[in-house]
N, C-alpha and C positions, 0 to 999 in steps of 0.2 A: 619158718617155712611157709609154703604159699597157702592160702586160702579157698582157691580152686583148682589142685589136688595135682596141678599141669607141674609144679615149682618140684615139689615132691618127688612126682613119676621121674621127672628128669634125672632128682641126684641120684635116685635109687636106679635109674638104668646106668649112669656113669659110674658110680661105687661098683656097682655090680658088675661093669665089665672093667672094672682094677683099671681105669686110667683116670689122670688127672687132668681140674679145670685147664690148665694149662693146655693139654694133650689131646681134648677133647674142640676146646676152642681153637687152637689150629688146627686142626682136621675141619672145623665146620667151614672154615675162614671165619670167625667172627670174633669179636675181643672176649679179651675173658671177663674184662667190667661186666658186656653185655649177659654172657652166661652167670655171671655170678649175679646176677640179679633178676635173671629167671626162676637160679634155682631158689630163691632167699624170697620170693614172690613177687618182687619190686615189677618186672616186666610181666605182666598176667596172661598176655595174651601175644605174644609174638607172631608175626607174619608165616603165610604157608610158606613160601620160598627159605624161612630160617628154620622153620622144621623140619621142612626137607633136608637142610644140610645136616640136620642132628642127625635125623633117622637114617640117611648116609651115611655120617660118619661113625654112629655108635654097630653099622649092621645091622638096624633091627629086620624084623621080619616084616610081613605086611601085618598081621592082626594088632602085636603090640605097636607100630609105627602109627594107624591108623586110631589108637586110642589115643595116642601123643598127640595128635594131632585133635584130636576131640577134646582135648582136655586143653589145648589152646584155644580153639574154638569159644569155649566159654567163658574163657576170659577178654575176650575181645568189643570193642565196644557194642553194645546193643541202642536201640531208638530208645527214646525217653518220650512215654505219652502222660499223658493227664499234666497236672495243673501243678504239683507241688514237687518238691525235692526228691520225694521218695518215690513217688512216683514211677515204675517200669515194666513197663508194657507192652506187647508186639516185639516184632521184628527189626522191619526197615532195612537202612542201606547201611548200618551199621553190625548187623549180624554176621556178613561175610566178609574177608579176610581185608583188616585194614589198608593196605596198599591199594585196593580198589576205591579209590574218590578221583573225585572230578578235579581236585587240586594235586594233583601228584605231579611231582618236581620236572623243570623243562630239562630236555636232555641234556646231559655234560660232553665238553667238546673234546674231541679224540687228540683235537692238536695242544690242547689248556698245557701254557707254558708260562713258568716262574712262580713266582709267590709262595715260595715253599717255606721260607721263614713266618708267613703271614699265617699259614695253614699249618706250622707246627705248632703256633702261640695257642692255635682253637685245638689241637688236639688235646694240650698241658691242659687249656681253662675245662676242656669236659673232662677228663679224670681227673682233674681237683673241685667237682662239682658238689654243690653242697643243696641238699632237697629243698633246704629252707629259704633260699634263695637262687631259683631260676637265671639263671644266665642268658645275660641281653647282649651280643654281638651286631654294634652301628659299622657298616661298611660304607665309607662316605669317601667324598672326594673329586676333585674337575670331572667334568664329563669328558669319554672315553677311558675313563682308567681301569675300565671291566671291571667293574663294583658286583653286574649282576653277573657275567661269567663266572667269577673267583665266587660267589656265593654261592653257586648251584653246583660249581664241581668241590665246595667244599662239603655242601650240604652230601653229597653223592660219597664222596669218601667220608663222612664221620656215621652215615645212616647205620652200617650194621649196631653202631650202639644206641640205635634208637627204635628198638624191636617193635615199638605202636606206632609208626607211620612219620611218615615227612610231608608236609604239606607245606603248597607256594599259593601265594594270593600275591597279586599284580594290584597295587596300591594304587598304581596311575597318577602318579603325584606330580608327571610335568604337562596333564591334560589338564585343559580348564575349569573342569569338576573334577577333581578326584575322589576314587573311589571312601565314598562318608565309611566311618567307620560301623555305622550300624548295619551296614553292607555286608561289609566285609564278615563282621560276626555272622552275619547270617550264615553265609558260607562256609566257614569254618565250622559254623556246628550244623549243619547238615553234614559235611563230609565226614562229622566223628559219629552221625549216625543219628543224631538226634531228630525225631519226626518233626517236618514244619509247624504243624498244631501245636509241638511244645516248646518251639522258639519264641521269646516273650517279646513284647514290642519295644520294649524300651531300650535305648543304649546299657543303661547302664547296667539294667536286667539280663540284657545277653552278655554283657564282658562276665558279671560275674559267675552266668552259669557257664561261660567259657572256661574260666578259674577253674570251677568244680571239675567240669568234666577232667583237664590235663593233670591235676592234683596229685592225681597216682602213676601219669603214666610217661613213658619218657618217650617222648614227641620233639619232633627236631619241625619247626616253623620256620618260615621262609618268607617274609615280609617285604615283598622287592619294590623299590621304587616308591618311598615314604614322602609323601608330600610335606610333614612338619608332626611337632613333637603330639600335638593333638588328636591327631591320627591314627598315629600309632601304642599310646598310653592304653587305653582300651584292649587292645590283641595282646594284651602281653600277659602269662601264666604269676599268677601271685606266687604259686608253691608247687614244688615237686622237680620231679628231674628233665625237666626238658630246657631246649635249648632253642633260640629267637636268634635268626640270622633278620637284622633290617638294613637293607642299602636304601641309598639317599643319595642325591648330589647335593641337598642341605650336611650341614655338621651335625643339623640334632642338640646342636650344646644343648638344648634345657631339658634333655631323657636324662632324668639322674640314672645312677649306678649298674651305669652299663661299661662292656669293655668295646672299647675305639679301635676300628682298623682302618687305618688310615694308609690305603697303598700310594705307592710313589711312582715315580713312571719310571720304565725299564732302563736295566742299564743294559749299556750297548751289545753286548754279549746275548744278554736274552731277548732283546730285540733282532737278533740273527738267527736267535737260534728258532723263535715262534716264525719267520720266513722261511728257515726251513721245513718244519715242520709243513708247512703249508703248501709248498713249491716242491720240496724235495733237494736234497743234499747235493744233487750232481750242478743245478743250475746256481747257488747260491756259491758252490765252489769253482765254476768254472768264472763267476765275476764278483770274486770277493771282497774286492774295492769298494764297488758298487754296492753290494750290497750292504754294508758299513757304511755308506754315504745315506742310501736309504733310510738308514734306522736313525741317521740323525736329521733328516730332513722330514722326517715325520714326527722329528721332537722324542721319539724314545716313546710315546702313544700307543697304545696298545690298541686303542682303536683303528690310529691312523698305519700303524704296523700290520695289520689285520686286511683293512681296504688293501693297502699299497700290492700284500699278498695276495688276497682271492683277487684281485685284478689280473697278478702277472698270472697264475694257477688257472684262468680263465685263456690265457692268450700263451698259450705255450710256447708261441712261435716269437716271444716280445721277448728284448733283454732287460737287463737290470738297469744297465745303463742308458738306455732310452729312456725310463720311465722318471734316474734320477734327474738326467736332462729336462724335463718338464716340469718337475717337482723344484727344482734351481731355480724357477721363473716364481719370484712372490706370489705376485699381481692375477697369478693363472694357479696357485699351489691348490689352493683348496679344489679346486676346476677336477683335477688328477687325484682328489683323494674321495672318488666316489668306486664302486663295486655293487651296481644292480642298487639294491634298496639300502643298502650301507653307505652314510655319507657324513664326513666328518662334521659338516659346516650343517646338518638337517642337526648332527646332534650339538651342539654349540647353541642353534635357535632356539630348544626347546630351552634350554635354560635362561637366553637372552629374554624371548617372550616373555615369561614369570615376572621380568622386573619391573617394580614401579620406574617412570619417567624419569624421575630424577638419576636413581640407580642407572640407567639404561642411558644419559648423560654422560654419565660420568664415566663408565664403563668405554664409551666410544671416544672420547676426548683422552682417554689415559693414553691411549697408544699413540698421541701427537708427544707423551713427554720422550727424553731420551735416555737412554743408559739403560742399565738391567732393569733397573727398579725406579717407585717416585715416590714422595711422599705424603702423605695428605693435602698438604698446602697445595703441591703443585696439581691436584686433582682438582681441588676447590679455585683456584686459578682457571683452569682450564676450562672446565663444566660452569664457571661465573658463579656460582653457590658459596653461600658463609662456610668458613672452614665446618665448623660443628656438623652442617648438614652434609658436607661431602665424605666427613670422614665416619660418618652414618654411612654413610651407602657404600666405602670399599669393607666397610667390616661387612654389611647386605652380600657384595658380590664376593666375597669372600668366602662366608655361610654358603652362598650358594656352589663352592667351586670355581667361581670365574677370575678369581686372583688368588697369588698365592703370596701369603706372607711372611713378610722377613722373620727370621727364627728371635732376635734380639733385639733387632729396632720397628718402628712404627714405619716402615716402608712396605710395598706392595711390588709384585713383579705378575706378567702376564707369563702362559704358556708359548713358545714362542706362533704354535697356531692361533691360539687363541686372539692373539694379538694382531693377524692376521683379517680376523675374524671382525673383531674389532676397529680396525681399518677400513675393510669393507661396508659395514655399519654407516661408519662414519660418512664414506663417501656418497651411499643412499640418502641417508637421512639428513644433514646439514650441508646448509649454506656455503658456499666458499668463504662468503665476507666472513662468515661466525667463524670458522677454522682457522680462517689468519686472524681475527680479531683476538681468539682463544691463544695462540699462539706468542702473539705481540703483547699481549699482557703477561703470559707465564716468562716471557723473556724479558721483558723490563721490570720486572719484578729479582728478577735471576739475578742480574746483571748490578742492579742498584744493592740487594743483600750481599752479593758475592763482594761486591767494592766493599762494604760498609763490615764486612767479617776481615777480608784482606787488609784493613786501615787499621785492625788492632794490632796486628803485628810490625806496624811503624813504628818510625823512630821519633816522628810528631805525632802531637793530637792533630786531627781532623774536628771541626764543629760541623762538619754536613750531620743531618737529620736521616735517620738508618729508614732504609726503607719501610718499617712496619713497628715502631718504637715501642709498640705491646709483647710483638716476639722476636724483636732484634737478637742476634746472641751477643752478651753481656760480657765473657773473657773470651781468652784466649783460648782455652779449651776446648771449649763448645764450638769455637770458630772454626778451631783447625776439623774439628769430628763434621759439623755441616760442609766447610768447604771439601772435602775428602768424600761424603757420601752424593752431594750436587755436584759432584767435578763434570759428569758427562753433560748437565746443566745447563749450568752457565758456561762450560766450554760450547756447546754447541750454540746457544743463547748469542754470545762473543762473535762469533762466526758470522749467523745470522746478522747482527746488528752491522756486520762491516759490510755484508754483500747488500744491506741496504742502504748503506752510504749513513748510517750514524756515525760517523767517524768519530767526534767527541768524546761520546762514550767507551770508544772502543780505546781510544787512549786512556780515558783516564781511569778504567776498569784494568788497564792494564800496570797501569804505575802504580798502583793501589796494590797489584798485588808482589812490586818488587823484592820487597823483604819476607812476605809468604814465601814466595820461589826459592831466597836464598835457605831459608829452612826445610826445602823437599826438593833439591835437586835429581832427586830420583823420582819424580815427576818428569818422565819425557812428553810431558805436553808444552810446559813452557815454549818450546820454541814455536809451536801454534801459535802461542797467546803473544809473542813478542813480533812475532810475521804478522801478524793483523795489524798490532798497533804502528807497524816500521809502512804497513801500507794505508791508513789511516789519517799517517801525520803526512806521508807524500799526498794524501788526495788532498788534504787542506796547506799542502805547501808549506807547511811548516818543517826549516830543516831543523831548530832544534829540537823540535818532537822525533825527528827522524833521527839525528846522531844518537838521542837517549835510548831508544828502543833498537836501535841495531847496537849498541853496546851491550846491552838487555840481551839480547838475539844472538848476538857470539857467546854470553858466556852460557845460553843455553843450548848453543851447538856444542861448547866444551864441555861442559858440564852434567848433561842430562842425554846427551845423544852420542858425544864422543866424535862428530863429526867435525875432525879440527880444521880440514880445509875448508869448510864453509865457515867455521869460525873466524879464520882469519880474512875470508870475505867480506864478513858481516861487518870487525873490527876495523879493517880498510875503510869501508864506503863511513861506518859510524868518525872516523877518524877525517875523512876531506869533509861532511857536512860538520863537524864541530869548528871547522878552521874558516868554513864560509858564513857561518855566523858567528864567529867569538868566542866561543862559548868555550873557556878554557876550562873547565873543571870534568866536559865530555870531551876535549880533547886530551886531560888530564890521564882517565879512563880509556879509552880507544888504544892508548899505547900500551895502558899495562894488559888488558886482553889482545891488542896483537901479538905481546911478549908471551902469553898464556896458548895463543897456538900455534907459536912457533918452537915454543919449548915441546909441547906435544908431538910438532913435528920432526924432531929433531935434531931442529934447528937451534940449537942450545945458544949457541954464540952469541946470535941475531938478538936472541929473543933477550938475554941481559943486558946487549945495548940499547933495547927501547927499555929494558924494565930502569935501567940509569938514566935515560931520559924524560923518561916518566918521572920518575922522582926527583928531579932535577927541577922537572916544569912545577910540581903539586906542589914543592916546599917555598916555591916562591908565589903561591897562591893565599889568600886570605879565606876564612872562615871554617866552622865547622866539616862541611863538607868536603871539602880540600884535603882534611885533616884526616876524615875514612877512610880518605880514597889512598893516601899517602899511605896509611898504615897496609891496608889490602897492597899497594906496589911494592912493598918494602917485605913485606910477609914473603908476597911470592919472587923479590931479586934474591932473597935469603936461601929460600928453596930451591930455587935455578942454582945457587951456587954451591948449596950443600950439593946435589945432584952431579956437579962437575968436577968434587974432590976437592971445593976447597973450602969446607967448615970451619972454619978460624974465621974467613971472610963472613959465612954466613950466621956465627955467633953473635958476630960484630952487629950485623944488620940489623938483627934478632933484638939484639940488648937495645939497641936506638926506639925498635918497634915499643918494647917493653916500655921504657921511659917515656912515650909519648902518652902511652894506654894509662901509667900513674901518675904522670902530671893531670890526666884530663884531660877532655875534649868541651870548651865553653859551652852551654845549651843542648850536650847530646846526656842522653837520661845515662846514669850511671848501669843500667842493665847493657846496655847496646856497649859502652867502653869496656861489663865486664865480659862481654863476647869476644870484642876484640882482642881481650887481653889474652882468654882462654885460647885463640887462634894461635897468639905467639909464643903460647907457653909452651905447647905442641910442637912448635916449631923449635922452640928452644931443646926440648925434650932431644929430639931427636937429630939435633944439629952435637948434644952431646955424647950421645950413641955414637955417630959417626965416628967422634974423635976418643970412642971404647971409651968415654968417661961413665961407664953404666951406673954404677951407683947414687950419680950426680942424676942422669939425667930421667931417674923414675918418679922424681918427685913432681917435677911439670907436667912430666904426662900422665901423673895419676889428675894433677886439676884440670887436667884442660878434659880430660872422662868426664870425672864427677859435676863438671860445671854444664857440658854437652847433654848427660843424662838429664839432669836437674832440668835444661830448660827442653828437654824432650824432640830435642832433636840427632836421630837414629843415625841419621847420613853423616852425621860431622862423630857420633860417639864412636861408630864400630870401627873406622881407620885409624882413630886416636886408640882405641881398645886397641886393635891388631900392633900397634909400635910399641904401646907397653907388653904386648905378649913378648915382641921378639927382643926387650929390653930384660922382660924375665926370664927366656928361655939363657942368655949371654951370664944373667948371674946365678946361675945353675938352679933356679927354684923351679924346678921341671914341675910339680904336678898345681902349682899356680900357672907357670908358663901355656899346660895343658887344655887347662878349663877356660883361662882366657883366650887365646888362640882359640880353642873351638867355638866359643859362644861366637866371635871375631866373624869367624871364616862363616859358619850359620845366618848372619847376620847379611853379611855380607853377601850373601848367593841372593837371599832373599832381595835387599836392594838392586841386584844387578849393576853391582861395583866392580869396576875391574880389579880390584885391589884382593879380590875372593880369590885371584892366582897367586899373589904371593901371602895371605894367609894358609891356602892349602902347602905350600912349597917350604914354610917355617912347620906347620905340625909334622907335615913329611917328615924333614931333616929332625926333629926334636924326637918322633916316634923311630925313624932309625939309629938312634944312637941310645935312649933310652927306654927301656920299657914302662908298662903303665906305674910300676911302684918307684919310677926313678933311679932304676940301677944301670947301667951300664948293660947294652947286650954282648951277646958275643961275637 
């Protein structure tokens, strides 16, 4: 029971009017943690306004309410004079009723929307609070993400369990002193009452008679706006039950054992719904478009959601869609993200300021890279810094808020204002020459790695020298994961180098990546990269750079875009420039992709008599390559003619492909012939499907999977998967048929294959006839 007499009086007035904790703390509004720990003496001295609701709710009279009331009173903090621990003396500004200090919490906003998952995690951490160690909540994150908002309206909803006061000190952490922490103590213990004269001078004398005073008493702190861990280590209670909200646009990583709130920016929903809030319901729904354009052109921001609102709440007469028409403009966005003293781009500076030169670099130079994200190299590229020291500074602007990064790899992404932000920066502060020069380095760097990753998956070695022989990547693996996370990169990089007339490069960045392309035809960029090199080799007049790369360029109109009449445009023009210069082995080529989009058209007929002419021309051709290209026309005359009903013809063709792929190909590395082989085993597979030989024909197309998987290419396994489904579903093994068919059809949606309609259309047919256990429905 309590010690001064208040803990006591209380249980004996609630015992005595027969209702319980429970029954009493709803009647007060207050938790019953909180009541249970007045009456148990933990809370000694509770707030008038929490006595008040006692002596409400329990009915008392005035005489007994007014000793309640006395008997909190004296538990309440008092000054501390003289010189030593024991010391207590006088009055001061701590004798009356703690909610009276000069730190009492800034008001909480009437419109505060979202973050309810973030504010149920602090309610669980304070009812699982342990005395013996104080609970430290870091609220960190970019500026704008209402770090101090969500602090102050949490602080405001957890206060009734914190019956000895809430107090906020303004750290000032992105002014150029921040407030010292022997400041701040001061502060802090004057507000709990402690008399100036017994405030000690030293830091480390006021943290711990800070300690002392909170020991006992459950105190909720409000630490807004930490400038670094130094800072804040000082203000924080050793022991007892109180609770430390500190926001930061630092991370804090080195405050050990605290709990992390790290908010994210709104999702689009609650970004409409804080415009309401703000504007009111009728205007948000009479342009609900707009207003969902809004919450993404302010990035889902809770700051810039907030302007974009007390702007339109300011201008009743403005609509939604005026404002997002301005906000539409880059170049002018942040211009439209101000409201009176609220500005998005004032709050961006303050954090930009804080950074060393170098950081401030690099930070400005990131937003010339391209794609979502970039990676250290291309930072240190950009900013001209050794890699080590740049990728010091995004993990710097990171701590700070000003990037965010990647969850699993070492990449960084901007906010899309931020980046904004950043742009503008850039254009202040640097040179033109340095922004192209910045620029023309991180691209010839792109462009020389991307070739030198794209030449592992040739069918020759290359001796060229990788562009950086210390972090070149080494297999194939790595190759494929860099060229996949650099694709916006060096695809942009490519671009760039042709509208500057490097033509060379752009060719030969492009042949480099032919055999890359044949493994991710679901890459609809290829026909990008083969348009550049088809204009490239025309600026250098070279037509047989020209037939190679419009050959390239049709099968990636077929192939990755689906656009078969410009395929067979591509294949045309690549098919008269093969014949103007000689060059029989791209004239060899040009017919079997004309035959590829006229069969897509079609055009069936057509398209077997070039694929026989093709084949005609290839086998009276010499060497290796001749010998690819034979097998690729014969592959697909086989499939044209499975396709037309006549599979016997196309077994035939099949089995010739076969026997070419086991005799060998002179000089071509046995992986690339056993790809080839696996192509026609596939075809074999399914050439004996046609002809109902099912039994026969599951065995090729389980190799031509397992060989597809094996070498990790998704685009050639999951249509060879889907042909073995509908081969299982024909020899009744339905709940194999099932799993394979789904994984198929999944797979396939994901690629964006057109082939995800006749996987859907076998599960269909296989789920209407039997149910999930394989029986027959009815």
């Amino acid at each position: 029971m309590s010690d001064n007499g208040f803990g006591e009086r209380l249980h004996a007035l609630r015992t005595g009017a027969g209702i319980s904790q429970e029954q009493l703390a709803q009647r007060a509004g207050i938790s019953v943690r909180a009541l249970s720990n007045m009456e148990r003496g933990r809370a000694r001295g509770p707030r008038l306004r929490t006595v008040e609701a006692l002596v409400a709710a329990l009915g008392l009279d005035g005489v007994v309410g007014q000793e309640l009331e006395d008997a909190a009173r004296l538990g309440r903090p008092r000054a501390v004079g003289g010189t030593g621990p024991k010391s207590s003396a006088g009055t001061g500004p701590g004798s009356g009723a703690i909610g009276e200090h000069p730190l009492a919490l800034p008001r909480d906003l009437r419109d505060f929307t979202a973050r309810g998952r973030a504010l149920e995690d602090l309610r669980v951490l304070v009812e699982r609070g342990d005395p013996a160690h104080p609970a430290v909540v870091v609220v960190c994150g970019q500026p704008g993400l209402g770090k101090t908002a969500f602090a102050v309206h949490a602080a405001h909803v957890l206060a009734p369990g914190f019956p000895d006061g809430q107090f906020a000190v303004d750290l000032r952490g992105m002014d150029p002193k921040p407030t010292a922490p022997r400041e701040a103590l001061a502060r802090l213990l004057h507000a709990f009452g402690v008399a100036e004269a017994a405030v000690p001078a030293a830091t480390d004398d006021r943290s711990g008679l800070l300690r002392s005073v909170l020991r006992e008493r459950r105190v909720l702190l409000l630490l807004d706006n930490a400038a670094d861990e130094g800072q804040v280590r000082p203000l924080l209670p050793g022991h007892g039950p109180s609770l430390t909200l500190v926001t930061s646009r630092r991370s804090l990583a080195g405050l050990e054992s605290v709990h992390r709130t790290e908010l994210a920016l709104l999702r689009r929903e609650e970004a409409v719904e804080l415009l309401t809030r703000v504007i009111g319901p009728d205007r948000v729904h009479r342009e609900s478009q707009a207003s969902r354009d809004l919450a993404e052109l302010c990035g889902h921001l809770p700051l810039a959601v907030r302007i974009a609102a007390q702007r339109l709440a300011s201008r009743p007469g403005e609509t939604l869609t005026k404002l997002v028409a301005q906000l539409a403009e880059h170049e002018t966005r942040l211009d439209h993200l101000e409201a009176g003293s609220l500005r998005v781009r004032a709050a961006f500076a303050l954090s930009y300021q804080q950074l060393p030169p170098s950081a401030r670099t690099v930070f400005r130079r990131a937003c010339l890279a391209d794609g979502p994200d970039f990676s250290p190299t291309t930072a240190a590229l950009l900013a001209d810094l050794p890699l080590r020291q740049a990728a010091r500074c995004t993990q710097h602007l990171t701590d700070a808020g000003l990037l965010q990064p990647h969850p699993t790899a070492d990449r960084y992404r901007f906010h899309d204002l931020l980046r904004l932000f950043a742009a503008e920066q850039l254009a202040e502060e640097d040179e033109p020459a340095h922004i192209t020069a910045a620029r023309d380095r991180a691209d010839r760097w792109a462009l020389r790695r991307a070739t030198a990753a794209a030449r592992l998956f040739d069918t020759e070695p290359h001796p060229d020298t990788p562009p950086d022989p210390a972090t070149a990547v080494a297999d194939r693996d790595r190759a494929r994961i860099w060229l996949e996370a650099e694709r916006p990169q060096w695809l942009a990089a490519l671009h760039r180098a042709h509208t500057a007339g490097h033509h060379q490069q752009v060719i030969d960045t492009a042949q480099a990546m032919h055999w890359f392309s044949d493994r991710t035809p679901h890459w609809e960029l290829w026909a990008q990269v083969f348009r550049c090199a088809v204009g490239s080799a025309r600026a250098l007049g070279s037509r047989r750079d020209e037939a190679v790369h419009l050959n390239y360029l049709s099968w990636a109109y077929n192939m990755c875009l689906y656009d078969h009449t410009a395929a067979l445009t591509a294949a045309q023009h690549a098919l008269a420039a093969a014949r103007e210069c000689g060059d029989q082995l791209q004239i060899g080529w040009a017919l079997g992709y004309t035959a590829g989009a006229l069969h897509r058209l079609g055009r069936t007929e057509e398209s077997i008599t070039r694929l026989h002419e093709a084949t005609e021309h290839l086998r009276q051709q010499t060497g290796a390559p001749s010998r690819l290209a034979e097998l690729t026309v014969l592959n697909s005359l086989g499939h044209h003619l499975r396709q037309v009903g006549r599979p016997h013809e196309a077994l035939t063709v099949h089995r010739r492909s076969e026997a070419i792929c086991r005799a060998g190909v002179p000089g071509q590395l046995p992986e690339l012939i056993g790809l080839y082989l696996a192509v026609t085993r596939q075809h074999l597979g399914n050439d004996l499907a046609a002809l109902h030989r099912w039994n026969e024909a599951e065995e090729p197309l389980r190799y031509a999977l397992t060989h597809f998987e094996a070498a990790q290419m998704p685009a050639w396994s999951e249509p060879a998967r889907l042909d073995l489904g509908i081969v299982l579903r024909h020899l009744n093994r339905h709940h194999e048929a099932h799993t394979t068919l789904t994984t198929a059809h999944d797979a396939l949606v994901r690629l964006n294959n057109p082939r995800q309609i006749k996987a859907a259309d076998e599960l269909h047919q296989l789920n209407s006839v039997f149910d999930i256990a394989g029986h027959p429905t009815d």
